[in-house]
Each structure stands twice: as structure tokens, then as C-alpha cells.
C-alpha positions in Angstrom: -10.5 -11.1 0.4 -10.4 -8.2 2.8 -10.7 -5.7 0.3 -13.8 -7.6 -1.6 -15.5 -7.9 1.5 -15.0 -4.2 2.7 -16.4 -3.5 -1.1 -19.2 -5.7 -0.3 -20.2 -3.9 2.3 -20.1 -0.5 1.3 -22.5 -1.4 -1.7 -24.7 -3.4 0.5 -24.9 -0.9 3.9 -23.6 3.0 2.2 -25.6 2.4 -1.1 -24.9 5.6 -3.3 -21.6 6.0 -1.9 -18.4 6.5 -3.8 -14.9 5.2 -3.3 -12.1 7.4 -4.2 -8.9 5.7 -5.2 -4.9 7.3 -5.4 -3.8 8.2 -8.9 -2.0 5.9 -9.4 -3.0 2.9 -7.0 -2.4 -1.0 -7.1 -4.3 -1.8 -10.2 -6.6 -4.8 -8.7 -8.3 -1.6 -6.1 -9.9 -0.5 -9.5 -11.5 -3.5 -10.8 -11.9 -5.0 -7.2 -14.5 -2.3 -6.1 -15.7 -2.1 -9.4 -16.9 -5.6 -9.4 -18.6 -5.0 -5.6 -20.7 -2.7 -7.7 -19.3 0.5 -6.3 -18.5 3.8 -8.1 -14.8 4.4 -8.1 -13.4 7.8 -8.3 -9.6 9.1 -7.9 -7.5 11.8 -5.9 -4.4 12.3 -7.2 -1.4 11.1 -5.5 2.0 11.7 -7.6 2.2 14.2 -10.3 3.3 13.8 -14.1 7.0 14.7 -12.7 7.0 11.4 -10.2 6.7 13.9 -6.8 4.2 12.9 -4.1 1.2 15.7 -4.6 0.2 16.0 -1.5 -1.5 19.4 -2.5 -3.7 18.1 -4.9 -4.3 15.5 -2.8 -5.6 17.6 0.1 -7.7 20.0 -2.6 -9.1 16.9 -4.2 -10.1 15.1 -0.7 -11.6 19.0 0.6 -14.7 18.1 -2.5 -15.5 15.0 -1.4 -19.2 14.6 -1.0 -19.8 13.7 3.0 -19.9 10.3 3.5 -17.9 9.0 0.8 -15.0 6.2 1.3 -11.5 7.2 0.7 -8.9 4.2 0.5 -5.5 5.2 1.8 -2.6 2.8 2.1 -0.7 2.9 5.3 2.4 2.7 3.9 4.7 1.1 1.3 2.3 3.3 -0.9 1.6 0.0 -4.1 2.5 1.5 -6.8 4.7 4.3 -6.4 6.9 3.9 -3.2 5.8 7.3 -2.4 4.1 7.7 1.6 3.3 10.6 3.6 4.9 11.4 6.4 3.0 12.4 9.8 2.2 16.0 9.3 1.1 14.5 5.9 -0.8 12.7 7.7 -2.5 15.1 10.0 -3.2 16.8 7.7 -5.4 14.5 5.8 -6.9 13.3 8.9 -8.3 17.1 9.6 -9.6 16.8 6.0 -11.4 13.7 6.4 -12.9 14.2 9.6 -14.2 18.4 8.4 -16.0 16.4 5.6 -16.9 13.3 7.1 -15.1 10.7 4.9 -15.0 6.6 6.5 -11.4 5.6 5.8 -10.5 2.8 4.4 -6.8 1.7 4.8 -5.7 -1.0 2.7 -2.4 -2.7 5.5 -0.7 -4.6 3.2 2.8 -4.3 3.8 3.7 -3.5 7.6 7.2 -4.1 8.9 8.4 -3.1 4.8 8.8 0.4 5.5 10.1 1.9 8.9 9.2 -1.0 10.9 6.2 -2.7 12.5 5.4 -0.4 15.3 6.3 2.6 13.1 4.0 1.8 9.6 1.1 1.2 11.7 1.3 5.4 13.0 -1.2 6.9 10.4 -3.7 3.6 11.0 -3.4 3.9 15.2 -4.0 7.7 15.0 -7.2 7.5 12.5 -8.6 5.0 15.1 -8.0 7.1 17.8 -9.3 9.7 16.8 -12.6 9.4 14.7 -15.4 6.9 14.9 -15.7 4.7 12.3 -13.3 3.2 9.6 -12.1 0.4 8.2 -8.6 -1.2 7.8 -8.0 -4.4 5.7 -4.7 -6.2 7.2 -2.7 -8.8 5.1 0.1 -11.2 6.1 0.9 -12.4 3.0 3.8 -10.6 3.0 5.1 -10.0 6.3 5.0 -13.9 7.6 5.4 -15.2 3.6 1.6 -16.7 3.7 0.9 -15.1 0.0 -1.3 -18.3 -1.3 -3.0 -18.9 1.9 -4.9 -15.4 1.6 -4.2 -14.8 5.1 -5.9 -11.2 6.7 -8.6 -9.6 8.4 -10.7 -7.2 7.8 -11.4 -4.6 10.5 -13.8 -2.3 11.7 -14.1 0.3 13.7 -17.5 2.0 15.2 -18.3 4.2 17.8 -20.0 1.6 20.5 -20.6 -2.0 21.1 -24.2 -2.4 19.7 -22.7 -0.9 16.1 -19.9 -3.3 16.2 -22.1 -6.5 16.9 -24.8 -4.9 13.9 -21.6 -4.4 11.4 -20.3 -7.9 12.5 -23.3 -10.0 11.5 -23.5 -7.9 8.0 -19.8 -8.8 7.2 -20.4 -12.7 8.3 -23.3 -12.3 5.7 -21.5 -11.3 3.0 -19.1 -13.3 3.4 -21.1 -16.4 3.4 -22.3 -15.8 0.1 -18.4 -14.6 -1.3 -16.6 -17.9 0.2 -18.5 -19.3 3.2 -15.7 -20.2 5.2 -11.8 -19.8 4.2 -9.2 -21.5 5.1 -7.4 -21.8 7.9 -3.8 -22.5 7.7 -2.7 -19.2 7.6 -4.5 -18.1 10.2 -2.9 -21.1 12.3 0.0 -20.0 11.5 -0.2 -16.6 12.4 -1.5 -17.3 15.3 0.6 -20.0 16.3 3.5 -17.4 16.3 2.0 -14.2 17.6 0.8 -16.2 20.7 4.6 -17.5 21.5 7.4 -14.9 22.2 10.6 -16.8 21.3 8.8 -17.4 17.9 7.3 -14.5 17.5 11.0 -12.7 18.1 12.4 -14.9 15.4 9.4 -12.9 13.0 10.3 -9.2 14.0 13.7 -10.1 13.6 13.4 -12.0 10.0 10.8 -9.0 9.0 13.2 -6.6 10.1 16.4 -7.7 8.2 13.7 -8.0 5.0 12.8 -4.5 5.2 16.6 -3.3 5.9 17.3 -4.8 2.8 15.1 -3.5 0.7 16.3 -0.2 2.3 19.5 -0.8 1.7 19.0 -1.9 -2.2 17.1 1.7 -2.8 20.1 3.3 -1.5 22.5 0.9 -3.2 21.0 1.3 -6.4 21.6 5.4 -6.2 25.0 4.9 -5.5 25.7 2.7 -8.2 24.0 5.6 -10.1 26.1 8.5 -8.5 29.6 7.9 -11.1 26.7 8.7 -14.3 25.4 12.0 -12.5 22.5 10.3 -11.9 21.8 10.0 -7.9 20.0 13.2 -7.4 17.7 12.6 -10.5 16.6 9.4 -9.0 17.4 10.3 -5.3 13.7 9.4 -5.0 13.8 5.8 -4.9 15.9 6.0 -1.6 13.0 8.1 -0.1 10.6 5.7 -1.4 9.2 3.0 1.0 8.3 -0.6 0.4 8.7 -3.2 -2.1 7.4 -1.2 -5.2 8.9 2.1 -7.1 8.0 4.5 -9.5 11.5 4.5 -10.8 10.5 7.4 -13.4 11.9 5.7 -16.4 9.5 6.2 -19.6 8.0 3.8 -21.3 10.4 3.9 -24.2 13.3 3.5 -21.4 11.3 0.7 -20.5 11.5 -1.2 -23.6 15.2 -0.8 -24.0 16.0 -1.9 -21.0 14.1 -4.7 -21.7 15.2 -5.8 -25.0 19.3 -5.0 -24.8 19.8 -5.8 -21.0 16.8 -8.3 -20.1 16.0 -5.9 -17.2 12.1 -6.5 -16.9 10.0 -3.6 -15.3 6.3 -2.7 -16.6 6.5 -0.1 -18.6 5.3 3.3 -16.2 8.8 2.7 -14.8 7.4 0.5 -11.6 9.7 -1.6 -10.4 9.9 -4.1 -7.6 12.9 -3.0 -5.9 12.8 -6.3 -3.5 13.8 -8.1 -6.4 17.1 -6.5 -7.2 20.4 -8.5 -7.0 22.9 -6.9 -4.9 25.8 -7.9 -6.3 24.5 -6.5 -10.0 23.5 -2.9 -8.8 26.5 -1.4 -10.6 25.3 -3.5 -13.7 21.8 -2.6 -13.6 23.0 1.0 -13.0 25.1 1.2 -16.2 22.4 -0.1 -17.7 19.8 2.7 -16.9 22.5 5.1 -17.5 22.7 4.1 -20.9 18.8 4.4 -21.9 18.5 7.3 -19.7 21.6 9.5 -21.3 21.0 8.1 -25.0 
């Protein structure tokens, strides 16, 4: 909802304005701003060899036509696993500021990747440091709320009298997207942000979610490390979040599908939250198998 009523707005307020999207990204960014009407262009992101580019991301970002949106995702990086890390990160911040890009950061998965205080570094230091952007925050994974569409969209200007101008567009939009949502979620939320006891029992539950997802990545290169396979997929222990880019092929894919019911779509993501941790070793022989055939 965040994200269709950020693309809203751009239409509406930036007419003429692109938005330029990761290669690869979550797959609903590219139909999502499509449908607000919006032209959608790409930077790339990770390479035909499954490495972060940063390079060509940089290069890509440095042709940007002034004023343009550029969605980047905080962190747990949906598709790939794959996130910057702070010089990363300064660095694209010196790029977007030079040419004058509004960021939009799509928040969808803080607390999955180094922690709650941590993931939220590259959004904190973008609003610190320029005038405007955008930032659309979900909870439907970090407090469970998936089907209650719980989030916010936020912006952020450079005074007061902006802020109140930008508010009433957004309450306009959304009037005519879904007049008013509902509220559970939000309750909820709110219900346990506002009380400390509870809202310990949610860092703490948030915490041991994201420690073992961490611990499944690194798990699953171990189980990997008796084929000669950990450094080839070292990766996915570097990776953040629920999602990988395992860099299986789309043949691998449909073996492991068919002779081990392993299920995966088929450029190799994976969602690494749903492994099993007492059947790493067998989904490890398994890969080993496709992968060494």
C-alpha cells in the first residue's frame, strides 16, 4: 500500500519523472509503479556471475536525469540477498545528492539482517543528510502482521509548510486508492511499541528470527563444505535477509525439483527462512548432486 501510494504520488506531483528499479528487484516493484502510470527504468544490481555490482550500479545511477526517483532497499536486498555495506552506501548517497535523485527506500524487512538499530543505518543517514525522500516501512514481517497490510509511508521535506502541502496530496490519493484501511495492525503495533515489557518481548523474538536465518545461511555452507562446495556458494552466508540468489541455474532448478521435491523458482532464489535445520546435510547432498552432474 506504501509503495502504490508513493507511486501515486510521483505520477500525480513529479509528472515526467522516471523510477529506476535494481536489476534484479522484487518482482511486484515492476508492475506496481507501472500500474501508478510511471516509467520504470533499471540500474543494475548483481552481475551475470551472482556478485553485488556495485560499479555498475554507481555508473548507471551518475546518468540519471536530475530529479528522477531511485528505489533502494534498506536492506535484506528482495531478491538476491545481496546489500551494500556503508562505504557502499556513502557512496551512493554522494551520487544521488551530485545529481539530484529523491530516494525512495522500500523498509521491508528491518531487524532480518544485522538487527533493528543496525538495518535502519543507510535510511537514518539519507535523512540526515539531504532534503527530501521517501521511505515506505512494513511490519508484516517483523511483528507477523502480513494480511493486515500494516506500514507507513514516509516523507521527508525540507520545512514544515512542504510537509503539511505533501501530507494533504498523499491523504488525497489515498482516498481514492482505499479511503481508509484498516486498523488492526496498526493497533497492534502500536499497542506494543508504546509498552516496554512488550515491546522487549518483540526485539527479543525479532532477534532470535534473524539469528536463525543467519545461522541457516551459514549452516547450509557447511553442510556444503564435505562436496568442495562452501567457497562456491560462500555467498549465501554473506547474504542478508529472508531471500537468496543461491546461483543455481535454471536446469539445476528443475532437477532439484523433480528427484528431491526441493522447490525454488527457477533463477536459483530461494527463501532461506524456510529451510529445515535438521535436513541441511540432505538438502546439501542434494545440490551437490545437480551441481557436480
Amino acid at each position: 500500500g506504501a509503495l502504490r501510494l508513493a507511486g501515486e504520488f510521483i505520477a500525480k506531483c513529479l509528472p515526467g519523472r522516471s523510477i529506476w528499479l535494481s536489476d534484479p528487484t522484487w518482482p511486484i516493484h515492476e508492475t506496481l509503479f507501472a500500474a501508478a502510470g510511471l516509467r520504470v527504468q533499471h540500474y543494475p544490481y548483481v552481475g551475470a556471475d551472482n556478485r553485488l555490482d556495485v560499479d555498475g550500479m554507481l555508473a548507471t545511477l551518475q546518468q540519471v536525469p536530475p530529479g528522477d526517483v531511485v528505489l533502494l532497499h534498506a536492506c535484506c536486498h528482495n531478491p538476491t540477498g545481496f546489500d551494500l555495506n556503508h562505504d557502499d552506501w556513502l557512496r551512493v548517497l554522494d551520487v544521488v545528492r551530485a545529481r539530484e535523485l529523491l530516494p525512495l527506500f522500500d523498509f521491508a524487512y528491518q531487524g532480518f539482517g544485522d538487527g533493528l538499530e543496525e538495518d535502519a543505518w543507510a535510511v537514518r543517514l539519507f535523512a540526515e543528510t539531504l532534503p527530501e525522500m521517501l521511505i515506505t516501512s512494513s511490519c508484516s514481517k517483523n511483528f507477523g502482521l502480513y494480511r493486515e497490510r500494516t506500514g507507513a509511508l514516509i516523507a521527508v521535506t525540507s520545512d514544515t509548510e512542504r510537509l503539511l502541502d505533501v501530507r494533504s496530496q498523499l491523504a488525497s490519493l489515498a482516498r481514492n486508492l482505499w479511503s481508509t484501511p484498516p486498523a488492526h495492525g496498526a493497533a497492534v503495533v502500536a499497542t506494543i511499541l508504546a509498552d516496554e515489557p512488550l515491546r522487549q518481548i518483540w526485539q527479543d523474538e525479532v532477534e532470535r528470527m534473524r539469528r536463525r536465518i543467519a545461522s541457516l545461511r551459514q549452516g547450509l555452507v557447511e553442510a556444503l563444505t564435505p562436496y568442495g562446495l562452501a567457497e562456491r556458494f560462500a555467498h549465501i552466508a554473506r547474504q542478508r535477509g529472508m531471500f537468496s540468489y543461491t546461483g543455481l541455474t535454471a536446469e539445476q532448478v528443475r532437477r532439484l525439483r523433480a528427484e528431491d521435491s526441493v522447490y525454488l523458482v527457477e533463477s536459483g532464489r530461494a527463501n532461506v527462512a524456510g529451510l529445515d535445520a535438521e535436513r541441511l546435510d540432505d538438502l546439501a547432498r542434494a545440490i551437490a548432486r545437480v551441481v557436480q552432474a
